[in-house]
C-alpha positions in Angstrom: 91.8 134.8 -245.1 94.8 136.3 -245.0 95.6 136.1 -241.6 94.5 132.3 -241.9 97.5 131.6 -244.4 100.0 133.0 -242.1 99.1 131.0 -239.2 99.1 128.1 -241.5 102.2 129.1 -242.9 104.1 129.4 -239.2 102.4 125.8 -238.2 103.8 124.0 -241.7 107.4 126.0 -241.1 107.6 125.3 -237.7 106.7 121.3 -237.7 108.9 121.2 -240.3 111.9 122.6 -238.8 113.8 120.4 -236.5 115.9 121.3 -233.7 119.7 120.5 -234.3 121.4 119.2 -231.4 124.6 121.1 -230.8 127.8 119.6 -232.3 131.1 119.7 -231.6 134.1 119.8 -234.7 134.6 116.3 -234.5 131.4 115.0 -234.4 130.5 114.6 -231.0 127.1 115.7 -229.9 126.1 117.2 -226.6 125.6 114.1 -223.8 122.5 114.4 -221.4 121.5 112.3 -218.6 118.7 112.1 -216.4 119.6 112.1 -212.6 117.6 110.5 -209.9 116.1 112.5 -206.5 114.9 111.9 -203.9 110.9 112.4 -201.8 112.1 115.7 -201.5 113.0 116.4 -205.1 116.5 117.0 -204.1 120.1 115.6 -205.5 123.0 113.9 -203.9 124.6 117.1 -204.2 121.6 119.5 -202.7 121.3 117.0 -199.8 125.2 117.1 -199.3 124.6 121.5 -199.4 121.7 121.3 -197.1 123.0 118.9 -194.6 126.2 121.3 -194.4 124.4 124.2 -193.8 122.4 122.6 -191.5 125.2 121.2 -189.2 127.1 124.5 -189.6 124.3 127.1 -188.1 123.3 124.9 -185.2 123.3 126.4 -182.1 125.9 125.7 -179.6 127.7 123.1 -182.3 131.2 122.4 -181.8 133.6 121.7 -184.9 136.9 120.2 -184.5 139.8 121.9 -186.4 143.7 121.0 -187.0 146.4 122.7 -189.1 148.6 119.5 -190.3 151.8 119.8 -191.7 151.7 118.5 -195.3 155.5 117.8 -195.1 155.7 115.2 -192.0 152.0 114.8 -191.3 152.0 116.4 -187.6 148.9 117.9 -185.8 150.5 121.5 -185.4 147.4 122.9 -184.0 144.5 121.7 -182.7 141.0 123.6 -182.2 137.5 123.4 -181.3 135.3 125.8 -183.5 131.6 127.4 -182.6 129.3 127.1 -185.4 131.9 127.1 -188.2 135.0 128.2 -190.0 134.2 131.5 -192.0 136.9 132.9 -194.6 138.3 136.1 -194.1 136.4 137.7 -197.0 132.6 137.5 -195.8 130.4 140.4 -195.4 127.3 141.6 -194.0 126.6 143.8 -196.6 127.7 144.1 -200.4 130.7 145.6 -201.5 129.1 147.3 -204.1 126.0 149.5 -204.7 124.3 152.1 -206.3 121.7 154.6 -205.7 119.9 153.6 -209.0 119.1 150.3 -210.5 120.8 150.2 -213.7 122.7 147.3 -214.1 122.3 146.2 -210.1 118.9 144.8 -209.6 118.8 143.8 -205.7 117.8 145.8 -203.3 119.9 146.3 -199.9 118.8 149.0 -197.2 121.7 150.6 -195.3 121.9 153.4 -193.0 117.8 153.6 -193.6 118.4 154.6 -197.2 117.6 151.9 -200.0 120.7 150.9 -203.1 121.0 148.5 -205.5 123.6 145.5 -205.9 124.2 143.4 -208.1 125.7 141.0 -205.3 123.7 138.3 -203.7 123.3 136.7 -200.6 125.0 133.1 -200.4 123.7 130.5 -198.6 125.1 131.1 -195.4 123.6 134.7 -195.4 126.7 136.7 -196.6 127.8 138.4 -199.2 131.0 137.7 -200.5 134.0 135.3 -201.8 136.4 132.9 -200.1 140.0 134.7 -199.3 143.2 133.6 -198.0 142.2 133.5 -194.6 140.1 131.8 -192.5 138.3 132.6 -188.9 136.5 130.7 -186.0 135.9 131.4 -182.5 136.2 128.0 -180.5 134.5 126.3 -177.6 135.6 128.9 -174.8 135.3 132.1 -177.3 138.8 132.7 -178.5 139.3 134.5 -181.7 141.5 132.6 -184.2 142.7 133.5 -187.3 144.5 131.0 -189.7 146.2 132.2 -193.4 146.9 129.1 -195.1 150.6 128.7 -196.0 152.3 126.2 -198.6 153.3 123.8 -195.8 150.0 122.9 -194.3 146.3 122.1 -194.5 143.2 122.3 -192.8 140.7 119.8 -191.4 137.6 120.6 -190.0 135.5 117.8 -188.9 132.5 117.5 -186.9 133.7 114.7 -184.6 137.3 114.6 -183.1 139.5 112.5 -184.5 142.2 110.2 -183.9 145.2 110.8 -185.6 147.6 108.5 -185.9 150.8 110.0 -188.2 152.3 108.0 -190.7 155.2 108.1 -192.5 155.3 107.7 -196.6 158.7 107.2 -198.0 159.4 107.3 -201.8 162.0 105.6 -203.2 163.5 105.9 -206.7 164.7 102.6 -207.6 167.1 102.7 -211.1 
């Protein structure tokens, strides 16, 4: 009987508590929306991160790269690309490990001896962030190495393009 008038108790005291949406200070509650996929159950934004990875690990593609000045607009270097453009900063392996689990909780194997990390894999397969530098090997199997500066920009496209330089005056009329 006993145990009957607790579970009756939790039922009553938990229809009869309602979940409070959160609130912000002035009144504003929390916005949702519901967002469309596709067949696949996918997003716009998953289908954008699939294609990419897709175009950038097939074999024997060829990217298109130029370093443009952000001052007058020209084409100071031009490049094909293998595969793709890979920052500076990507590893094979993690940075850190340990030989117990602790806090890490994935498992990497090096040298035939198993640690854990608490780094994981990204999509492309490494570990690692994006760093000030950038590196491709292009269609003949050159090395390059590019470190942004303040003066210019990077485009990587999958198609050459034409580029045709403008010029954009501003002038400050009084």
């Amino acid at each position: 009987m006993f145990f009957v008038a607790i579970v009756a108790f939790l039922s009553l005291s938990s229809s009869s508590c309602e979940t409070q949406q959160q609130t912000s200070d002035s009144g504003v509650k929390k916005a949702s929306v519901k967002v469309e996929t596709n067949l696949n159950g996918n997003t716009a934004e998953q289908v954008n991160i699939i294609k990419r990875l897709t175009r950038d690990n097939q074999v024997g593609s060829i990217k298109h790269l130029y370093v443009i000045s952000s001052y007058t607009g020209d084409v100071l270097e031009y490049s094909t690309v293998q595969g793709k453009v890979t920052s500076g900063n990507k590893r094979l392996s993690p940075k850190t490990v340990a030989s117990n689990s602790g806090e890490y909780g994935m498992v990497v194997n090096i040298a035939g001896k198993s640690y854990y990390t608490g780094e994981v894999l990204d999509d492309g397969g490494a570990y690692g962030e994006s760093s000030n530098y950038v590196y491709w090997f292009d269609a003949q199997d050159n090395y390059h190495q590019y470190f942004p500066s303040g003066g210019t920009y990077l485009h990587i496209s999958d198609k050459p393009l034409r580029i045709r330089k403008s010029n954009f005056s501003v002038e400050i009329i009084k």
